[in-house]
BADO-44380 format. One record per residue: x, y, z of N, C-alpha, C in turn; residue in three letters; residue number from 1. Coordinates in Angstrom, 2 decimals. Each point is the difference from the previous one (the first is absolute). Layout:
n_xx	n_yy	n_zz	ca_xx	ca_yy	ca_zz	c_xx	c_yy	c_zz	residu	num
X	Y	Z	X	Y	Z	X	Y	Z	ALA	NUM;
...
This chain:
n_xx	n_yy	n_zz	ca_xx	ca_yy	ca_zz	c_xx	c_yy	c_zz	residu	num
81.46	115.93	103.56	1.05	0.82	-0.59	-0.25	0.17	-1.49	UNK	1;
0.49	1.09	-0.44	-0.06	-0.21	-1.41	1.26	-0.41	-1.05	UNK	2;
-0.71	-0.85	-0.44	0.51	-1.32	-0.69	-0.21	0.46	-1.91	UNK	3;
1.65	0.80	-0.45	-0.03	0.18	-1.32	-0.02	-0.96	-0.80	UNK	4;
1.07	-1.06	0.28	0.03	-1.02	-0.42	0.67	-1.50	0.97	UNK	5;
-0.54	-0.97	-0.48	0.67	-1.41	0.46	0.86	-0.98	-1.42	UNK	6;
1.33	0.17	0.75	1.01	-0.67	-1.17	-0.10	-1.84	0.52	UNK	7;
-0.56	-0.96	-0.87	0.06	-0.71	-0.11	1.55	-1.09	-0.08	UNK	8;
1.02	-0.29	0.57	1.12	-0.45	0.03	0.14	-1.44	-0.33	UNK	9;
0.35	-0.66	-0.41	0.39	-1.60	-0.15	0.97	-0.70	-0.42	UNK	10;
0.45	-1.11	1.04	1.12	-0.90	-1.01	-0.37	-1.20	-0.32	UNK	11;
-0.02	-0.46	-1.34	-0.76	-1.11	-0.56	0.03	-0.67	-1.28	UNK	12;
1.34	-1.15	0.03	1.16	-0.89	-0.33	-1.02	-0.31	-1.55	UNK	13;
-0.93	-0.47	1.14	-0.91	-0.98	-1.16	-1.48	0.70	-0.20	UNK	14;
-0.67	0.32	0.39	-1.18	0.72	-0.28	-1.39	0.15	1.45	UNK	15;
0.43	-0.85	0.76	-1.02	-0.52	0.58	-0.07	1.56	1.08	UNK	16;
1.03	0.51	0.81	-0.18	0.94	0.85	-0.47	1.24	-0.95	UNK	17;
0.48	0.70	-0.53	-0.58	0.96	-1.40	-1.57	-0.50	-0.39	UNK	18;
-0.35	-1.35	0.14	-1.48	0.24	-0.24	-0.99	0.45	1.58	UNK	19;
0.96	-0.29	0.86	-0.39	0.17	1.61	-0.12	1.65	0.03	UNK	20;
1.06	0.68	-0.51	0.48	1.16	0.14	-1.09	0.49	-0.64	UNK	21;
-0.68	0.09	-1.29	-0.91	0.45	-0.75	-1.38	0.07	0.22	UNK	22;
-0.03	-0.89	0.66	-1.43	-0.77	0.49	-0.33	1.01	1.36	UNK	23;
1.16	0.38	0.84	-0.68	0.85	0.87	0.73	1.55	-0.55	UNK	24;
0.13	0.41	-0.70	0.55	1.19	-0.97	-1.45	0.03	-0.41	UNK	25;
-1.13	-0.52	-0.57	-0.86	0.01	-0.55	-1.36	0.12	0.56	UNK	26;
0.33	-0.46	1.40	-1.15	0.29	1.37	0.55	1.46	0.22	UNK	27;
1.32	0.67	-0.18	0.23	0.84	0.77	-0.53	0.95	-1.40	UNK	28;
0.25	-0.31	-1.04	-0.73	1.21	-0.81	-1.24	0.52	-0.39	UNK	29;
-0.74	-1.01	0.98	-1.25	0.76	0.05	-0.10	1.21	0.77	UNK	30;
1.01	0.34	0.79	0.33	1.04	1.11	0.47	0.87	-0.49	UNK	31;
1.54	-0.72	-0.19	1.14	1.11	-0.42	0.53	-0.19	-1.06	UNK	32;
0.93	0.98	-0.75	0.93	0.04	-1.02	1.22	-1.19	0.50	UNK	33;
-0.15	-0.80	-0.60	0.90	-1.10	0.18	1.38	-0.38	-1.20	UNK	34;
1.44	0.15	0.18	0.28	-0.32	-0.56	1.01	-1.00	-0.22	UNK	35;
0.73	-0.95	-0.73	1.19	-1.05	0.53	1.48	-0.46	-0.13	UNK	36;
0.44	-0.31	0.71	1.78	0.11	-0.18	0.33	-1.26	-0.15	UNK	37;
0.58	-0.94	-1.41	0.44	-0.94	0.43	1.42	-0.40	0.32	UNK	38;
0.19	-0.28	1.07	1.55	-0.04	0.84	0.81	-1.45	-0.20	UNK	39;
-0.60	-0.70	-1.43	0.44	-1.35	0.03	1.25	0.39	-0.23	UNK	40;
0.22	0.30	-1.20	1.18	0.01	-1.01	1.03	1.80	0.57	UNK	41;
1.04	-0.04	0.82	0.86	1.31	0.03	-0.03	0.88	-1.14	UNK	42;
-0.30	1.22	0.18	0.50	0.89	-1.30	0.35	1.48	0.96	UNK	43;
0.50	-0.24	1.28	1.28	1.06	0.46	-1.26	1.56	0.84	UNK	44;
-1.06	-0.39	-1.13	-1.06	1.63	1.00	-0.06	0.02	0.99	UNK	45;
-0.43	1.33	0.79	-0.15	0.09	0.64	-1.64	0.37	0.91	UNK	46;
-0.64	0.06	0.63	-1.47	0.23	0.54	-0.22	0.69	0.83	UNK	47;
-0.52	0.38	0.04	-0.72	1.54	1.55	-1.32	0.20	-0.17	UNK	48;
-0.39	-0.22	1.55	-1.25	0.20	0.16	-0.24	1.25	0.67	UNK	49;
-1.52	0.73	-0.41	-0.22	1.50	0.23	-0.82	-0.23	1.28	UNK	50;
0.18	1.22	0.66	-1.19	-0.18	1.44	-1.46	-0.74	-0.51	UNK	51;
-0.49	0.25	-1.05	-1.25	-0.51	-0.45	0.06	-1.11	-0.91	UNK	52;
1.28	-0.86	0.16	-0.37	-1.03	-0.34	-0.15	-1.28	0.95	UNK	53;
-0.43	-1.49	-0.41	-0.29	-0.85	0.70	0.94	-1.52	-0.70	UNK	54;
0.69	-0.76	0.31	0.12	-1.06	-0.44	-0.52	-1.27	0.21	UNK	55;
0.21	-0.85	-1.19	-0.16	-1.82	0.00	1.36	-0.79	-0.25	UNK	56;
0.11	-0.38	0.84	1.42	-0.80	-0.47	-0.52	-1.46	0.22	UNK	57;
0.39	-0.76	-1.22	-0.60	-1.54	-0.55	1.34	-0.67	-0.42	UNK	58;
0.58	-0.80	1.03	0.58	-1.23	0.06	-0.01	-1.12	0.07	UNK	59;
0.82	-0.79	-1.09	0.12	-2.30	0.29	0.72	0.14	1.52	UNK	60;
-0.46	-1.17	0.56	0.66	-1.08	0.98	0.51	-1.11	-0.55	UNK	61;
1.55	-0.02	0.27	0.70	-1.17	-0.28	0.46	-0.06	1.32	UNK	62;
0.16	-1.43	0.12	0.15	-0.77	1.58	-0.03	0.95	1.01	UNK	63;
-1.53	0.74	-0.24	-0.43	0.61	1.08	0.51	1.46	0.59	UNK	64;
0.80	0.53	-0.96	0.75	1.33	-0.02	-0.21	0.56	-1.41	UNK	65;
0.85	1.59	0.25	-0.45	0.53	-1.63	1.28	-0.15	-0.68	UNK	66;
-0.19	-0.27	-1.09	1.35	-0.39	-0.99	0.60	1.41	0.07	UNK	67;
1.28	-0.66	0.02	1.28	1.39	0.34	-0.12	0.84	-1.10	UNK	68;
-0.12	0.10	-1.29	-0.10	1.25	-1.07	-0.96	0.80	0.73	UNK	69;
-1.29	-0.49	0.84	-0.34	1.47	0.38	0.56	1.00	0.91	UNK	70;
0.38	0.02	0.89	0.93	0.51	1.06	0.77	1.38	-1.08	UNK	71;
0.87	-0.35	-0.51	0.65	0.45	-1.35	-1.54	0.94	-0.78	UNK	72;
-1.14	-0.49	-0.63	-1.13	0.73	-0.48	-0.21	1.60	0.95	UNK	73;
-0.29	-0.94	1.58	-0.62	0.75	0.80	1.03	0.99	0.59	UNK	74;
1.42	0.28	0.62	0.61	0.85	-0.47	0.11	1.21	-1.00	UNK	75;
-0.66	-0.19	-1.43	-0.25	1.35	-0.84	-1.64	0.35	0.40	UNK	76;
-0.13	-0.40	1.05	-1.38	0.74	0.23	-0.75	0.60	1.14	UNK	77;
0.13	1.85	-0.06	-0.20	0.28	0.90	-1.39	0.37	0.59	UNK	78;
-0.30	-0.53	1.10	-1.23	0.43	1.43	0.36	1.49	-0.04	UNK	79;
-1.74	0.11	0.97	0.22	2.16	0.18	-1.29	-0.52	1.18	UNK	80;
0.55	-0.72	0.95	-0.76	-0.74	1.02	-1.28	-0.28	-0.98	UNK	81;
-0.51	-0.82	-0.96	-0.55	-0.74	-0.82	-0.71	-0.93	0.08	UNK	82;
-1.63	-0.07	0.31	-0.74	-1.32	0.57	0.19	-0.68	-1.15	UNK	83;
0.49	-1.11	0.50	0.17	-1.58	-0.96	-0.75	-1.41	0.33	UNK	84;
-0.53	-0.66	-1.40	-0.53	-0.97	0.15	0.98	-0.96	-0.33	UNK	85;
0.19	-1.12	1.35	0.87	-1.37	-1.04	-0.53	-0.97	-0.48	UNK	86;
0.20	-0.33	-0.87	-0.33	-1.77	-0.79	0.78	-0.66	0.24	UNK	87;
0.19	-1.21	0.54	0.86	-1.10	-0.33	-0.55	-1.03	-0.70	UNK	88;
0.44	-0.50	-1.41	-0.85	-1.06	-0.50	0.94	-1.21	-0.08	UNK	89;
-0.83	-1.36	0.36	0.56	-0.86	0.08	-0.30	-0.90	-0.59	UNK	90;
0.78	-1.18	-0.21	0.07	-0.99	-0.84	-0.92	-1.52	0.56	UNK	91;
-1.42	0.68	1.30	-0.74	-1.75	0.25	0.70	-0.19	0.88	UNK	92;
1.31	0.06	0.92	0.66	-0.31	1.23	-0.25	0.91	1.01	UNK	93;
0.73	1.33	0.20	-0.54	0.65	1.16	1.30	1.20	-0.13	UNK	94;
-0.61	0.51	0.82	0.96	1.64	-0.28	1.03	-0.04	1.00	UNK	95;
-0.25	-0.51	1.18	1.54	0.24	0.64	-0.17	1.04	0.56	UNK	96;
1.54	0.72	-0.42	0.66	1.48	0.74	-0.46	0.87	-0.97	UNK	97;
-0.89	-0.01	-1.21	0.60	0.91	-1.58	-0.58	1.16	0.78	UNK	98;
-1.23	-0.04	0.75	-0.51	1.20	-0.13	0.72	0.80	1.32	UNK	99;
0.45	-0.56	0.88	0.80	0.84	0.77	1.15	0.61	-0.66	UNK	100;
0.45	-1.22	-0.67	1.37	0.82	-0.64	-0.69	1.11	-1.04	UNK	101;
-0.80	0.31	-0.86	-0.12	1.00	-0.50	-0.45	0.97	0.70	UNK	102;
-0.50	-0.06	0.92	-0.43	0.90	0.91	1.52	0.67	0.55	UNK	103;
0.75	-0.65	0.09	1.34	0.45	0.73	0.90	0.63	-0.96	UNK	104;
-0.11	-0.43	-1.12	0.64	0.15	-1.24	-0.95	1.80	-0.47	UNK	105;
-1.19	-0.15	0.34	-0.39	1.74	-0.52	-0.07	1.04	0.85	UNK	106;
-0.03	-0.40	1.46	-0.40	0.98	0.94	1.56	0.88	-0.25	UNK	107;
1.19	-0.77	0.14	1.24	1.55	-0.31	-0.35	0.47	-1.42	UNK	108;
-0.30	-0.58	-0.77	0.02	1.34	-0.97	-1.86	0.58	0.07	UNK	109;
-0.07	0.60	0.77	-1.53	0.65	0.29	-1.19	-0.22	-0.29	UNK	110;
-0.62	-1.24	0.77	-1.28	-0.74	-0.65	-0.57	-0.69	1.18	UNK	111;
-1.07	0.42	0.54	-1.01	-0.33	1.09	-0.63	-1.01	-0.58	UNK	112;
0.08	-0.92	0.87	-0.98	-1.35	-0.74	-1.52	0.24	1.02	UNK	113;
-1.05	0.17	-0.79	-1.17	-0.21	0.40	-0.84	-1.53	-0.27	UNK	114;
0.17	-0.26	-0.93	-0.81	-1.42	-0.54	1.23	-0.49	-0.99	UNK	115;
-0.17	-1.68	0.74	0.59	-1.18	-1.02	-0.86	-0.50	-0.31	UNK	116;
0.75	-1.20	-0.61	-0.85	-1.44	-0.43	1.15	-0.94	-0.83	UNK	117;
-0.50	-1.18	0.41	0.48	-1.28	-0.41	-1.02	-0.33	-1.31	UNK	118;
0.76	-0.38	-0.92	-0.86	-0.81	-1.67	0.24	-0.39	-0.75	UNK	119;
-0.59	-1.71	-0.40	0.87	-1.02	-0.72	-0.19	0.45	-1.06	UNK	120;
1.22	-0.64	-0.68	-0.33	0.46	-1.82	1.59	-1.75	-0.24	UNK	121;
-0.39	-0.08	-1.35	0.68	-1.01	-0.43	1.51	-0.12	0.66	UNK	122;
0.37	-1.08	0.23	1.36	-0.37	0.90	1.00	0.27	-1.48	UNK	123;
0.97	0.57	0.42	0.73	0.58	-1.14	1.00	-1.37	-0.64	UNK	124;
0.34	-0.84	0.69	0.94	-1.51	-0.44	-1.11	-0.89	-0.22	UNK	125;
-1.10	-0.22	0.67	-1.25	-0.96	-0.49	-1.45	0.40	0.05	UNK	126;
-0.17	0.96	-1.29	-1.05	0.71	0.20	-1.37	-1.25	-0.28	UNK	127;
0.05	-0.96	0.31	-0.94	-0.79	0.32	-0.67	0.44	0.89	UNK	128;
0.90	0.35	1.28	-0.03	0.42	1.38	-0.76	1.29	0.07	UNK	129;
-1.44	0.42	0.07	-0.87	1.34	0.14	-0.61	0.26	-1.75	UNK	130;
0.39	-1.18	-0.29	-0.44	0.43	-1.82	-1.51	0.40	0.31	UNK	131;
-0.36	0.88	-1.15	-1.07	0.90	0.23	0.02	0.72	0.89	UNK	132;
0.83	0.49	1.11	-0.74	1.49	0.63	1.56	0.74	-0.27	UNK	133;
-0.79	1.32	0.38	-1.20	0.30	1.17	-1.38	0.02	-1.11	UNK	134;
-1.01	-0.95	0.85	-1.02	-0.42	-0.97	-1.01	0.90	0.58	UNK	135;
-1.75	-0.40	0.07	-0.94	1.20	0.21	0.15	-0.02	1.45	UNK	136;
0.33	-0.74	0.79	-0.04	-0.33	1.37	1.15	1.05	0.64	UNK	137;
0.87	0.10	-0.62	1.47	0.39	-0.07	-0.43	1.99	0.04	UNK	138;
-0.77	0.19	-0.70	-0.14	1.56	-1.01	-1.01	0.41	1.49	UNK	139;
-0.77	-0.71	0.41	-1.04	0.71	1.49	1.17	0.53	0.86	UNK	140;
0.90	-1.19	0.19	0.99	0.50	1.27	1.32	1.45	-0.57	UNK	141;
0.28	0.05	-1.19	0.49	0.41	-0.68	-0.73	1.72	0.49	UNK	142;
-1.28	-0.12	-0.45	-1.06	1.19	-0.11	0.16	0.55	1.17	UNK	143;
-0.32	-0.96	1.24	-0.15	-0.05	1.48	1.28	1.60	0.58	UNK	144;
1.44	-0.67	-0.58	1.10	0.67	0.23	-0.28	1.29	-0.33	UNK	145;
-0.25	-0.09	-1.40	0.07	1.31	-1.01	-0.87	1.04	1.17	UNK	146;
-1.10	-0.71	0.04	-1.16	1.09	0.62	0.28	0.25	0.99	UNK	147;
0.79	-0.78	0.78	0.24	0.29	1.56	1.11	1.51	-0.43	UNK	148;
1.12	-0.13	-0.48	1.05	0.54	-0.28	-0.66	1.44	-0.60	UNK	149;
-1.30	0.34	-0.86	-0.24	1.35	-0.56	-0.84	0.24	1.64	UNK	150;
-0.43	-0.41	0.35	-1.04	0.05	1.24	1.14	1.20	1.04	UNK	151;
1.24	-0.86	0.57	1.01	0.69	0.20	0.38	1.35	-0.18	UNK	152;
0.03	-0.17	-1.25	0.92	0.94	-0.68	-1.32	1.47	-0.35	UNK	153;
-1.07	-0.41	0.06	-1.16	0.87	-0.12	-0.52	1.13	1.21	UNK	154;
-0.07	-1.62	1.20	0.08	0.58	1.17	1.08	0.88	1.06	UNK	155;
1.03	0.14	-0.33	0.98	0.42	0.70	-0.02	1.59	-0.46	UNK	156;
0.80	1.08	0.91	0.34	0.93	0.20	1.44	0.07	-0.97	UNK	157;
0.59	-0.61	0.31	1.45	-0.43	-0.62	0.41	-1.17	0.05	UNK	158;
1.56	-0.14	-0.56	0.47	-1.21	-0.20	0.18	-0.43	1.41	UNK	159;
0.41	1.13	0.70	0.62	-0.30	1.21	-1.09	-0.52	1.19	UNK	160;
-1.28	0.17	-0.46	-1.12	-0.37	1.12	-0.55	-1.18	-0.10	UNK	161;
0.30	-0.63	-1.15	-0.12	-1.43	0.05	0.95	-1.01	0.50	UNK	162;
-0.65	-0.91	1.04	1.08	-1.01	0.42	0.52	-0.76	-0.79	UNK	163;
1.30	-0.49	0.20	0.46	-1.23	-0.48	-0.19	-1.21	0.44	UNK	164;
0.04	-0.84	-0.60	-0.85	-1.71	0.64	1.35	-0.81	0.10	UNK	165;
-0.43	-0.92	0.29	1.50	-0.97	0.53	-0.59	-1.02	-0.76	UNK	166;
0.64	-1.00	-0.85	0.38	-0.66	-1.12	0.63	-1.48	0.81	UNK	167;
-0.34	-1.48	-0.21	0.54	-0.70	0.13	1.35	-0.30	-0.22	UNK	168;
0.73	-0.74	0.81	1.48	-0.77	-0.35	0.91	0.33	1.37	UNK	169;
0.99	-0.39	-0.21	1.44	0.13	0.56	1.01	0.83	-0.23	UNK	170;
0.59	0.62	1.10	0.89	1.04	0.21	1.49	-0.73	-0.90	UNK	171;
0.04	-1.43	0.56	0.94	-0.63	-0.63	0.01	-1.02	-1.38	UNK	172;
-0.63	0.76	-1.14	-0.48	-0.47	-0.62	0.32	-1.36	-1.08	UNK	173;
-0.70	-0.75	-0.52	-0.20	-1.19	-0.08	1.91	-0.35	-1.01	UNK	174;
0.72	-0.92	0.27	0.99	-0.12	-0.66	-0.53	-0.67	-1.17	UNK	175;
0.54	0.79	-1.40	0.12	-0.34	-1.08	0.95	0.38	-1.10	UNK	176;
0.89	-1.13	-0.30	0.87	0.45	-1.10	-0.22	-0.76	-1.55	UNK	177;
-1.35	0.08	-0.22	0.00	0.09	-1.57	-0.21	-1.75	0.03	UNK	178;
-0.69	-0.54	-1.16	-0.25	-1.67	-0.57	0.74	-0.40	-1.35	UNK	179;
0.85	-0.88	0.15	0.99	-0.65	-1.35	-0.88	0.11	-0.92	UNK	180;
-0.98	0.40	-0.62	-0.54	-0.53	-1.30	-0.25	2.02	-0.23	UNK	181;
1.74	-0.48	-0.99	0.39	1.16	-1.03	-0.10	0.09	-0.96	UNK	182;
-0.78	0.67	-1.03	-0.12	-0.39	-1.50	1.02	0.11	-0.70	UNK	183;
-0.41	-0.66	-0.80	1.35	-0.16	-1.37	-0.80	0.11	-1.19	UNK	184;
1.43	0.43	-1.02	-0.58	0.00	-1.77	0.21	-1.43	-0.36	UNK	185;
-0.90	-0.07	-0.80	-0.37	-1.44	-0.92	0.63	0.32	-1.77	UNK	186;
-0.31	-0.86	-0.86	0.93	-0.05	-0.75	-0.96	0.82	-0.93	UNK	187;
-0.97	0.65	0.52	-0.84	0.68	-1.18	0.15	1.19	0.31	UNK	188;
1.17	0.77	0.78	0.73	1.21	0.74	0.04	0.64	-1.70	UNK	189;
-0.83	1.44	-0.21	1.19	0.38	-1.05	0.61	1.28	0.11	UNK	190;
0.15	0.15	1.30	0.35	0.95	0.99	-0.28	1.84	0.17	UNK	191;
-1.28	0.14	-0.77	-0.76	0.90	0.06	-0.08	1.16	0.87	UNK	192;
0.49	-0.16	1.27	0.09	0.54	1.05	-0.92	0.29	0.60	UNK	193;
-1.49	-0.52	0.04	-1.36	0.26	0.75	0.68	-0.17	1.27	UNK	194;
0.11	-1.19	0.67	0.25	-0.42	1.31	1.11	1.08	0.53	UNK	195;
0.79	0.30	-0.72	0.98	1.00	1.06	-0.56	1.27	-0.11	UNK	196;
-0.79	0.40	-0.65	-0.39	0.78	0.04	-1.25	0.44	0.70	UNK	197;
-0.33	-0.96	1.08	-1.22	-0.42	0.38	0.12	-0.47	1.04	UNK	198;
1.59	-0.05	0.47	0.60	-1.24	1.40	-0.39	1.42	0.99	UNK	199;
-0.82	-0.50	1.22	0.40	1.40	0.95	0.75	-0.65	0.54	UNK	200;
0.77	-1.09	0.16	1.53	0.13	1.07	1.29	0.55	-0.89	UNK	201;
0.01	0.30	-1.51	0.91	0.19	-0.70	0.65	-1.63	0.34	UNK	202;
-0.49	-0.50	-0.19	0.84	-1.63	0.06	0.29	-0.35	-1.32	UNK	203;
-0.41	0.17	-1.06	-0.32	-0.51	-1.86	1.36	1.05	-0.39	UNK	204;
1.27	-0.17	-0.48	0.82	0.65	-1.01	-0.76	0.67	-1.07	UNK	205;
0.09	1.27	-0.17	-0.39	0.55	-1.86	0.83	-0.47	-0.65	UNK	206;
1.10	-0.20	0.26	0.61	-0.43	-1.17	0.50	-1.47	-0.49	UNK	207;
-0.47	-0.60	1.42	-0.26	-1.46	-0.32	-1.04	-0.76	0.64	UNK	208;
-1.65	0.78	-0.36	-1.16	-0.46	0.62	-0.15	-1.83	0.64	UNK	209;
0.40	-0.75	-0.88	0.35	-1.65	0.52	0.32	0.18	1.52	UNK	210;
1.45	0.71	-0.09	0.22	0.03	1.38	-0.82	0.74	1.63	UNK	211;
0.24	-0.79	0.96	-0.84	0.21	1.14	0.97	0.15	1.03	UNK	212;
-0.29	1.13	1.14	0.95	-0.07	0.60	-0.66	-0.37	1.59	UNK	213;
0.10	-1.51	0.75	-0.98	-0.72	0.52	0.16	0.49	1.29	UNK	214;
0.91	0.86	0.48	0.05	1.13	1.13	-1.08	0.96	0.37	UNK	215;
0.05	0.77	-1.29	-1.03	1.53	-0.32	-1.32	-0.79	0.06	UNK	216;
-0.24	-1.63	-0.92	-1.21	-0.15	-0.32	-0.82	-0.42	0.97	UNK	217;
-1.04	1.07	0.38	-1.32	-0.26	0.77	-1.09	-1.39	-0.28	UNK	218;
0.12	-0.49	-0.88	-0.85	-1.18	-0.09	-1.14	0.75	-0.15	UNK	219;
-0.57	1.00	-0.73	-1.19	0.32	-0.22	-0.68	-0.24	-1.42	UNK	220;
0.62	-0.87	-1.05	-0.69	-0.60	-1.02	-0.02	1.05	-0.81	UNK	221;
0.10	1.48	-0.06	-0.59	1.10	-0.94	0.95	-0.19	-1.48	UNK	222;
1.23	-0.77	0.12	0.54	-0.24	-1.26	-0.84	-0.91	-0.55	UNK	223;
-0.34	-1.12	0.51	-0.87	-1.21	-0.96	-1.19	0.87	-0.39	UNK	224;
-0.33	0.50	0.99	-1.71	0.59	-0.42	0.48	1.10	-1.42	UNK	225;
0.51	0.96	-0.31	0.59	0.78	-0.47	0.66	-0.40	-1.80	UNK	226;
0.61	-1.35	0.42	0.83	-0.28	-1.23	-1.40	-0.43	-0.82	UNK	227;
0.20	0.44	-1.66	-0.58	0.24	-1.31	0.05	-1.64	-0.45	UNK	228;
1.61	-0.74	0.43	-0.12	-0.91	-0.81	-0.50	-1.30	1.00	UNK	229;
-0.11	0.34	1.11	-0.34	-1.18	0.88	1.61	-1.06	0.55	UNK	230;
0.96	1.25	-0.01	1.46	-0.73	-0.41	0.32	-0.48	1.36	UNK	231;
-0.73	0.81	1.35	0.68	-0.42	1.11	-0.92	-0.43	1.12	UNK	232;
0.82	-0.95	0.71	-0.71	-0.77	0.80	0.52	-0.52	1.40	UNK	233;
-0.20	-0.50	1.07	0.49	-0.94	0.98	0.37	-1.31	-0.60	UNK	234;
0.90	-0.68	1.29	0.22	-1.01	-0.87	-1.22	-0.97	0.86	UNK	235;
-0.67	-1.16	-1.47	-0.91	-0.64	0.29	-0.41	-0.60	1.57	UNK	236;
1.32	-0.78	0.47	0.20	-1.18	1.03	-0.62	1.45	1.24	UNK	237;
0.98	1.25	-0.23	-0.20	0.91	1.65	-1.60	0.18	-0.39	UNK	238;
-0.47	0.14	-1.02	-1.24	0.31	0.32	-1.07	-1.11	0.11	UNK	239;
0.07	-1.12	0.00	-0.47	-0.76	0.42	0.11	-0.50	2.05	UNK	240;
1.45	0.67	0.36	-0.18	-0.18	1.02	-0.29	1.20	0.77	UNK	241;
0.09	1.25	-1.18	-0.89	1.03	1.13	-1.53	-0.30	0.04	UNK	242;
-0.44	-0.51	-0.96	-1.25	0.34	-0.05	-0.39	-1.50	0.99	UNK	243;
0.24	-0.51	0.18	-0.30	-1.23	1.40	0.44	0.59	1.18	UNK	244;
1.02	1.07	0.35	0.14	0.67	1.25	-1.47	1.24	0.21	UNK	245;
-0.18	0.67	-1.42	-0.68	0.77	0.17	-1.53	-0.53	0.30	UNK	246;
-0.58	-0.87	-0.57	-0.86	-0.45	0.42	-0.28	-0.49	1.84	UNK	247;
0.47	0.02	0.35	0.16	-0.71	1.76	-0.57	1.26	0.16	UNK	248;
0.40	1.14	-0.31	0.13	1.02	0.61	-0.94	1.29	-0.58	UNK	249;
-0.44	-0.33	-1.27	-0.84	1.16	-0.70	-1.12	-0.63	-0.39	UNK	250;
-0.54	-1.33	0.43	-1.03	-0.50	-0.42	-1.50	0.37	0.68	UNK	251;
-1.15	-0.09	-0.89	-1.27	0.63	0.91	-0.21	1.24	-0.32	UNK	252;
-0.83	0.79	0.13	-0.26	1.59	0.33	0.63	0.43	0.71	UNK	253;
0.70	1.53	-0.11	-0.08	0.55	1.28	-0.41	1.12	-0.27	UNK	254;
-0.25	0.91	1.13	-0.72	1.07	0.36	0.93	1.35	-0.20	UNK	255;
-0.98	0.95	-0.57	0.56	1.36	0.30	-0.33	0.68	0.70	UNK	256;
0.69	0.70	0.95	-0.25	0.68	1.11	0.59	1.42	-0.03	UNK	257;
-1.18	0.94	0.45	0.71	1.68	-0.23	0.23	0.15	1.85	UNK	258;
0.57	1.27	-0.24	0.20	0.54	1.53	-0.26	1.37	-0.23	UNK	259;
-0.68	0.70	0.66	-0.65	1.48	0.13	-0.43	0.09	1.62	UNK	260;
């Protein structure tokens, strides 16, 4: 088909999926005009895709599902029956349902999934967990996708003549309601407003950044990563006992795996 352009999409708290997102944005521009949307932070736009375009949509896994601000992202963005590539990147544990649920989450608003893939990048609460990737090992399988996905999109007649692939997980997907370790301001707060301005759950007050509202907050770290003064943090004790849960469970290599 012909392929004007591929919009690069991503949500990414802390940095690690956005370098996932780029990395095959960058296999794909040896092809095509590639360009990218970042869907961390709300700012109300809206998106439409043209018969000749193609998407990437690049998402975190938290306890194995996609954090609820995207749902909300993916809503302002419309399919025009649209071959799509998914990413799910994960934190060294394992993906779960994410990639079904995004798969389920784009097909109503108009987006044919042809090629996924699963790919670690730093665990967003203990980035001990995948520190260093996606490393050179990481960028082959990365490539693998990309090329499979222009291969696709080269070979086809239309959007509509390429199949869609079926994606791991569960119809009933994995229960998760969010992990106690909510950040807070420290006493070096001088309330600047980076973090609320930067919260994609809108959890951080503008007008009283300190405050957190531990409902909205996703547990995705992008305020600590974000704040200038280093003001906010977990509290010590939970992260000592996440990071002994997380280990059982994210320790070792694991593998990235595409589907085409």
């Amino acid at each position: 088909m012909k392929t004007d352009r591929i919009l690069v999409c991503f949500f990414s708290p802390t940095g690690g999926t956005e370098k996932v997102a780029r990395l095959l944005g960058a296999e794909l521009e040896k092809t095509f005009k590639v360009e990218y949307l970042d869907m961390t932070v709300p700012d109300g736009k809206t998106c439409a895709f043209g018969p000749a375009d193609a998407a990437v949509f690049c998402v975190p896994v938290y306890g194995g599902r996609i954090p609820s601000p995207v749902a909300e992202r993916m809503s302002r963005i419309g399919g025009n029956d649209t071959p799509a590539a998914l990413a799910a990147v994960f934190g060294n544990r394992a993906v779960d349902d994410a990639l079904l649920e995004l798969k389920n989450m784009a097909a109503p608003r108009g987006f044919r999934t042809i090629c996924a893939g699963e790919f670690v990048a730093p665990h967003s609460v203990n980035p001990a967990f995948g520190a260093g990737r996606p490393d050179g090992e990481d960028m082959k399988v990365i490539a693998e996708m990309a090329s499979a996905f222009a291969e696709k999109l080269n070979g086809a007649e239309s959007a509509a003549a390429i199949p869609q692939i079926s994606v791991p997980g569960n119809t009933e997907y994995r229960a998760y309601d969010g992990i106690p370790l909510k950040p807070a301001a420290g006493k070096k707060c001088v309330k600047c407003g980076a973090c609320a301005a930067n919260c994609p759950a809108g959890a951080i007050s503008k007008d009283n950044p300190a405050a957190t509202d531990r409902e909205k907050c996703i547990s995705c770290m992008r305020c600590i990563h974000v704040c200038p003064q280093k003001a906010r943090n977990t509290p010590a004790v939970m992260r000592l006992v996440s990071s002994v849960l997380l280990r059982k469970y994210c320790r070792g290599r694991k593998d990235d795996k595409i589907y085409t």
